[in-house]
N, C-alpha and C positions, 0 to 999 in steps of 0.2 A: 640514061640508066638511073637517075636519083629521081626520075617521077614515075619510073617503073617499082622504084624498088617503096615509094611513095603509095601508089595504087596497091601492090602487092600488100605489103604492113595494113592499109586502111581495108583491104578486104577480108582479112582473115580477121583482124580487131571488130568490124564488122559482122563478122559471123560468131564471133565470139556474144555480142551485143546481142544478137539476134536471137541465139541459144538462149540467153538469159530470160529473155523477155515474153518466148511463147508462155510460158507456164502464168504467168501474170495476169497477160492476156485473155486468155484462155476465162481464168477463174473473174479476172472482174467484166468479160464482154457478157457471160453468161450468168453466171453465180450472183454478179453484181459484189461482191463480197470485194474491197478495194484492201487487199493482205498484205498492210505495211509490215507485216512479222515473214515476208518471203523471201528475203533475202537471208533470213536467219536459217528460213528452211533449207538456205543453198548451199550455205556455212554448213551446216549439217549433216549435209550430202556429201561435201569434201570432207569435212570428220573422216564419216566412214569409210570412202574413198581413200584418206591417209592412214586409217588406223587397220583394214583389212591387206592392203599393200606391205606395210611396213612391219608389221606383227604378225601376219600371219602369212605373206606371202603371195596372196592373192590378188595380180593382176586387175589394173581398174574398168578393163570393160568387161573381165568376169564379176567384180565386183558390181556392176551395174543390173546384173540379174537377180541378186539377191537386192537390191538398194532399191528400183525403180518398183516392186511391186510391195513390197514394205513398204513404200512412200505412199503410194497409191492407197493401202491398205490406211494408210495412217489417216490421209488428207480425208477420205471417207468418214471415218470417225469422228475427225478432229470437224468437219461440217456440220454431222449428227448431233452431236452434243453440243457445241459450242454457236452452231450458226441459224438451225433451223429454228432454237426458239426465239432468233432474232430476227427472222422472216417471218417467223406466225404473228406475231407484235406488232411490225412495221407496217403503218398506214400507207406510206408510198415505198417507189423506188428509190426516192433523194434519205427518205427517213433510213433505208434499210443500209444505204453507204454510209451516212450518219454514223450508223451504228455499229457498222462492221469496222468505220476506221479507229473508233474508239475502243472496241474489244480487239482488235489484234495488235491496237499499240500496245494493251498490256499484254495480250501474248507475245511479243515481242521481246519483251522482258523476260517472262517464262521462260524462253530456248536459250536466248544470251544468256541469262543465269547460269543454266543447268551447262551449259558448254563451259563457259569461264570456269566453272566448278568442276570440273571434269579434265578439261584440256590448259587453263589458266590461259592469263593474254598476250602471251607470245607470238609473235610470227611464225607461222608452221609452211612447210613446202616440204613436197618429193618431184622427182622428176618420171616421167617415164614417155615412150616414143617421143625423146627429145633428140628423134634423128635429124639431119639437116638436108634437106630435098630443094633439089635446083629448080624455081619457077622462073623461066620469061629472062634467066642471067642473077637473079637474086635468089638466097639464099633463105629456105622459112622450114619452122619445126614442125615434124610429121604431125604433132599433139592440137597445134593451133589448125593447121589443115585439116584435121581430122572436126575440130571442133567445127570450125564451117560448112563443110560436106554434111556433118551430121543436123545443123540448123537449115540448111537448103531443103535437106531430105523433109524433116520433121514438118516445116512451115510446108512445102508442099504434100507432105501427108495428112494434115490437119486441114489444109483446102478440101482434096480430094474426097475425104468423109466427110465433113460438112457438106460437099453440093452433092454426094453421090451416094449419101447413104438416109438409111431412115432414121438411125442413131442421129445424124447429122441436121439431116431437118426436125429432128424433133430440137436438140440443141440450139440452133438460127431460132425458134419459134418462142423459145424461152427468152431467147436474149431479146427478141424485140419485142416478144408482148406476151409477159408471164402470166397475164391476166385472162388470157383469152386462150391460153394451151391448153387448158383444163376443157373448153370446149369438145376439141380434135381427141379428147383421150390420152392425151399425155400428161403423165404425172411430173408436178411441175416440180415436185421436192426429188426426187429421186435422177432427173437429169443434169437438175443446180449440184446435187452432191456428187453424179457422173462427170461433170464438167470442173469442181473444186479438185474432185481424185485426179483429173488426168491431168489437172493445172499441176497437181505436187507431184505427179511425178516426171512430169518436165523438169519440174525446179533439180528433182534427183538426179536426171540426165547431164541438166547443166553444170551442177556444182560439181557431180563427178569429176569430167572433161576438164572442166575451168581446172581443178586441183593440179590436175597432169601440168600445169605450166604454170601455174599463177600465186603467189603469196599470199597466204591470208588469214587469218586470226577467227577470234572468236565473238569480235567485239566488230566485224567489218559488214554485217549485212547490210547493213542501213545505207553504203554506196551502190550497193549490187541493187538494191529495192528503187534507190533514186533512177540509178542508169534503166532500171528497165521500163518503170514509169515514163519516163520521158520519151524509148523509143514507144510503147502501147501507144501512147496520146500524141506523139509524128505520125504513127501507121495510120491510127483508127482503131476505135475502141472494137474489138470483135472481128479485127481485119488481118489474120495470120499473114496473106503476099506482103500487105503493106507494111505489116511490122517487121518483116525481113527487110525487104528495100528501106526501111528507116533508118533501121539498122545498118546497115551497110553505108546509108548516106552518109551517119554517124561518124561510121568508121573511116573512112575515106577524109570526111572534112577535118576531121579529130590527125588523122597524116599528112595531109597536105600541110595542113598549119603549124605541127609542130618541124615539117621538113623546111619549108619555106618562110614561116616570118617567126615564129620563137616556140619553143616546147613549153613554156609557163602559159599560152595564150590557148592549151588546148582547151581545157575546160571552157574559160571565157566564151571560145569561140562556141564549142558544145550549145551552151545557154542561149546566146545569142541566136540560135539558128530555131530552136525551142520556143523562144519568144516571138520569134518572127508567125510561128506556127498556131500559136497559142494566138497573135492577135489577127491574121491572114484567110488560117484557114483552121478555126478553132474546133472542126470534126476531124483534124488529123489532114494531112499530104493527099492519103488514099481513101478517107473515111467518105460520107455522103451526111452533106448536112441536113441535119432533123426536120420534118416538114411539121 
């Protein structure tokens, strides 16, 4: 029963990971744009998530219809203005990461700002579908299941348009050869900006969801942006199956450890299994290394 109830915790914690991380993914497998200010974006998302719940009443997966295409709308923008003249400049694709991790650390400041300013640096939570649902004899919250089912779905919707849509292949063609898409007729700014919009409004989906169960401040993206970093480059950069199952490995290894040899060695162990990855199989678990 305590390695059921072990597996159970590391799955949903897992799917919890996995949510986080499409939206990342997403924007640096394609966009190339590496957005250490995306965790701030997530913080964000639960703002709004706590302050439409609680002020006004509304329900946070209603609130996800208002949130998720304002994000979208937003990420659009915020690529136009801020990213594209740092593509038209960039001699490579190393020059353009370069550039993108040094403009979003100062945007990163930007939104923490404006939030601390706004919300100050308190610990904020509400609760909602924090029903208790019997899985396998153990006992887990509708909010965290919910959040997993909805990473399973989303990592396999984001497969299925990639291999089966024209949207899709034009997106794969960007991410491996931004050079040469302009060939085929694809415009290669308007797909990085299609691909940065759908990254942010994952980040909206996730933070929403995360808020239903999870504490967190104004000042805390910077762990959400590490955690999801780390499962993108376990998956594979561009690799939505894999960055679920990384995810989930995460998760899993992240409960077994702290059920079995100590709850202060999660993190440690977390790292440890990163580095294994980072010097083993340094295109990610699922990724295919570069020829």
């Amino acid at each position: 029963m305590r390695l059921i109830d072990a597996l159970i915790f590391g799955l949903t914690l897992g799917g919890t990971y996995a949510l986080i991380a499409l939206g990342l993914n997403l924007q640096y497998g394609v966009a190339r744009i590496l957005n250490l200010a995306y965790g701030e974006m997530l913080i964000a998302a639960a703002l709004g998530g706590l302050v439409l719940f609680t002020r006004a009443g509304v329900s946070p997966l209603v609130a996800l219809l208002l949130l998720v295409p304002a994000a979208a709308a937003a990420g659009a923008l915020l690529y136009k203005v801020a990213f594209v003249p740092l593509v038209r400049r960039a001699r490579s694709r190393d020059a353009l990461e370069g550039d993108s991790i040094l403009s979003t650390f100062g945007l990163l400041f930007v939104i923490q700002g404006l939030m601390l300013a706004a919300f100050g640096g308190n610990y904020l939570s509400y609760s909602f579908l924090s029903i208790p649902i019997e899985v396998l004899g153990t006992t887990v919250a509708a909010n965290r299941l919910l959040a997993l089912v909805v990473a399973l779905v989303l990592g396999a919707a984001l497969f299925a348009i990639l291999t089966r849509t024209r949207v899709g292949t034009a997106l794969r063609a960007v991410a491996v050869d931004p050079g040469s898409a302009p060939l085929v007729a694809i415009d290669v700014t308007k797909i990085a900006m299609l691909a940065f919009a759908m990254g942010t409004a994952l980040v909206a989906i996730a933070g929403v969801l995360v808020s239903m169960f999870s504490t967190f401040s104004a000042t805390m993206g910077v762990l959400f942006t590490m955690k999801a970093l780390i499962v993108v480059i376990m998956g594979g950069v561009g690799n939505f199956v894999g960055c679920v199952l990384a995810a989930l490995l995460l998760g899993l290894s992240e409960s077994l450890v702290s059920t079995y040899v100590d709850p202060g060695l999660t993190l440690a162990a977390n790292y440890a299994i990163f580095l294994l990855v980072l010097v083993f199989r340094p295109s990610g678990l699922f990724g295919r290394a570069g020829r």
